[in-house]
C-alpha positions as CSV (number, residue, x, y, z in Angstrom):
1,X,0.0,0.0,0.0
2,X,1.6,3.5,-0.9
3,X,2.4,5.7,1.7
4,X,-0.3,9.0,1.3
5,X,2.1,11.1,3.6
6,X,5.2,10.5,1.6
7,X,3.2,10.9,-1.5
8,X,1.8,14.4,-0.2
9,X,5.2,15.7,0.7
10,X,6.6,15.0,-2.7
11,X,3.1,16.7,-4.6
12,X,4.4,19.5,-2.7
13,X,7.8,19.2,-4.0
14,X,6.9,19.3,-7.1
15,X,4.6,22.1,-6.7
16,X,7.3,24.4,-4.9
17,X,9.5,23.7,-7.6
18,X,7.1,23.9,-10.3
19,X,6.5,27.4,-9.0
20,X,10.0,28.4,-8.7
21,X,10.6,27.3,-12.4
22,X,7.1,29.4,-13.5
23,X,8.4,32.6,-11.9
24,X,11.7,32.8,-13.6
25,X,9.9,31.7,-17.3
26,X,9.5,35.5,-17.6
27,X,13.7,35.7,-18.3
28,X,14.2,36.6,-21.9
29,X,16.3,33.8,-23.7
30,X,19.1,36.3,-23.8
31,X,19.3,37.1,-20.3
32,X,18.5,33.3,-19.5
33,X,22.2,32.1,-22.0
34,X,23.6,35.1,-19.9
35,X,22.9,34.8,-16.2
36,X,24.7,31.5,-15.0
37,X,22.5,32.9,-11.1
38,X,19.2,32.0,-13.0
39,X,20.4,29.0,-15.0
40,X,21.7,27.2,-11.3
41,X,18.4,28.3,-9.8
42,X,16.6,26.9,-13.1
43,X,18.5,23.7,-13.1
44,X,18.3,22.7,-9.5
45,X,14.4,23.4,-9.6
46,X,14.0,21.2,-12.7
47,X,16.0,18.6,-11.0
48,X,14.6,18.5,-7.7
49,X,11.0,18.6,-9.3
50,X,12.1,16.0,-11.7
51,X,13.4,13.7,-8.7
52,X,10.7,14.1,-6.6
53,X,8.3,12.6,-9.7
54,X,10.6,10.0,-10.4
55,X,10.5,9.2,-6.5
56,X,6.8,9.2,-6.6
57,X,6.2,6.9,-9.3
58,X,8.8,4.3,-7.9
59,X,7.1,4.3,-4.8
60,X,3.5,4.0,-6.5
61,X,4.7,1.2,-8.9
62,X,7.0,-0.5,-6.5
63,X,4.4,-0.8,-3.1
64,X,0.8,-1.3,-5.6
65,X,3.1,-4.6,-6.4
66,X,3.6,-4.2,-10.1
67,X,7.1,-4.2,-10.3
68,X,10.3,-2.8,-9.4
69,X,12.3,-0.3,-12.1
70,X,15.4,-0.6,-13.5
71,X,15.9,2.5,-14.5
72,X,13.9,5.8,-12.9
73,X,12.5,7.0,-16.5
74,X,11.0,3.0,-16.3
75,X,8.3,3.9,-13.7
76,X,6.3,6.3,-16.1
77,X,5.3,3.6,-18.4
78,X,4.3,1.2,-15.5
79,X,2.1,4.0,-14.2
80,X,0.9,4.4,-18.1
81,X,0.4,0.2,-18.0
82,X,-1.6,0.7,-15.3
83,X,-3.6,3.2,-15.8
84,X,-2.6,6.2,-13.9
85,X,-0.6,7.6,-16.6
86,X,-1.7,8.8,-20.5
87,X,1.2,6.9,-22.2
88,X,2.3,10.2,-24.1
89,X,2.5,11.8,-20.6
90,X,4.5,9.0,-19.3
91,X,7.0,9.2,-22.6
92,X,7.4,12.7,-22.0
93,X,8.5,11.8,-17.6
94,X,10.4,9.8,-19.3
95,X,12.5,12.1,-21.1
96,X,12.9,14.3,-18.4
97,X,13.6,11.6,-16.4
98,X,17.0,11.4,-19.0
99,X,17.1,15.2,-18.5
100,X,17.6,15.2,-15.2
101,X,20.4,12.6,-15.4
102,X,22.2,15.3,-17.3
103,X,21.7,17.9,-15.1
104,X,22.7,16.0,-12.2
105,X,25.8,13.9,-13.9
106,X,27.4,15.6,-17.3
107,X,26.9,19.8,-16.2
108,X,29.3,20.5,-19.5
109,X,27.4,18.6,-21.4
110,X,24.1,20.4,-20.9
111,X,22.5,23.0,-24.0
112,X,21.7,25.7,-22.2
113,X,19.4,26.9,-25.1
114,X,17.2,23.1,-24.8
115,X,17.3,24.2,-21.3
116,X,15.2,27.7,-21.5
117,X,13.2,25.5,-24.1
118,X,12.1,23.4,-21.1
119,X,11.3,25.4,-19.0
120,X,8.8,26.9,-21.6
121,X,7.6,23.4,-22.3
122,X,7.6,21.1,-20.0
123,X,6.6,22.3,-16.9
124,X,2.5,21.7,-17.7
125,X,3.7,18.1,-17.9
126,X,5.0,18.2,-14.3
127,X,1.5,19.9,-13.2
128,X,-0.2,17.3,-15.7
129,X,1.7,14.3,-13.3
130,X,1.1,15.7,-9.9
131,X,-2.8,16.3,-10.7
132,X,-2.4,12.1,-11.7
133,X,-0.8,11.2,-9.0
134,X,-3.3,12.9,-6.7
135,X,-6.3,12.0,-8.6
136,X,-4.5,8.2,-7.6
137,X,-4.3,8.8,-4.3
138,X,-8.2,10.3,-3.8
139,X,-9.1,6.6,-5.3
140,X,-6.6,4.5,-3.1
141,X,-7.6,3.0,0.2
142,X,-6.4,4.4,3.5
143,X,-4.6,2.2,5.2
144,X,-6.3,0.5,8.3
């Protein structure tokens, strides 16, 4: 049975992180390439709101019993299996899932420029998981 507390506390991760990243998608692309202050606060909101989905959806897929992941980007589709996921949602988790492997292991390697395009993009998709995840936990059973 998933833990509702733990789940709560990582919704609100995402949402305090969501919100950070929202606030600074105002930056001009310009000023974004320019200011390495708002690319760090950018990239360590994306990353911890990214970690705290991919935490969440271990934890769903891993205590509702159907299955462990290999890999974190691999507990998106198991939610889309299941049903608590759309599938094109789950590809798109995914992908950030892969994102935020960059952030947090190859820095250098990172395009600031696909970057900025994120945070213009993808941050409904973050909003679009936490609103699943919660609609999930209004149908699961408290525990006894």
């Amino acid at each position: 049975m998933v833990d509702k507390d733990l789940i709560r506390v990582r919704l609100t991760h995402i949402d305090a992180n969501v919100g950070i990243l929202e606030g600074k998608s105002a930056i001009s692309r310009e000023d974004f390439l320019q200011d390495i202050d708002q690319q760090y606060v950018v990239l360590h909101a994306m990353q911890l709101a990214i970690q705290a989905a991919i935490d969440l959806a271990s934890h769903i897929v891993t205590d509702e019993g159907w299955g462990v992941p290999v890999r974190s980007g691999q507990a998106f589709a198991m939610l889309a299996a299941n049903k608590v996921l759309a599938t094109d949602l789950a590809t798109r988790l995914r992908s950030m899932s892969s994102f935020r492997n960059l952030i947090v292991h190859e820095y250098g390697a990172l395009d600031l420029t696909v970057v900025y395009k994120l945070l213009h993009e993808s941050l409904p998709d973050l909003r679009h998981f936490a609103r699943a995840i919660d609609a999930f936990l209004s149908k699961s059973p408290d525990p006894e």
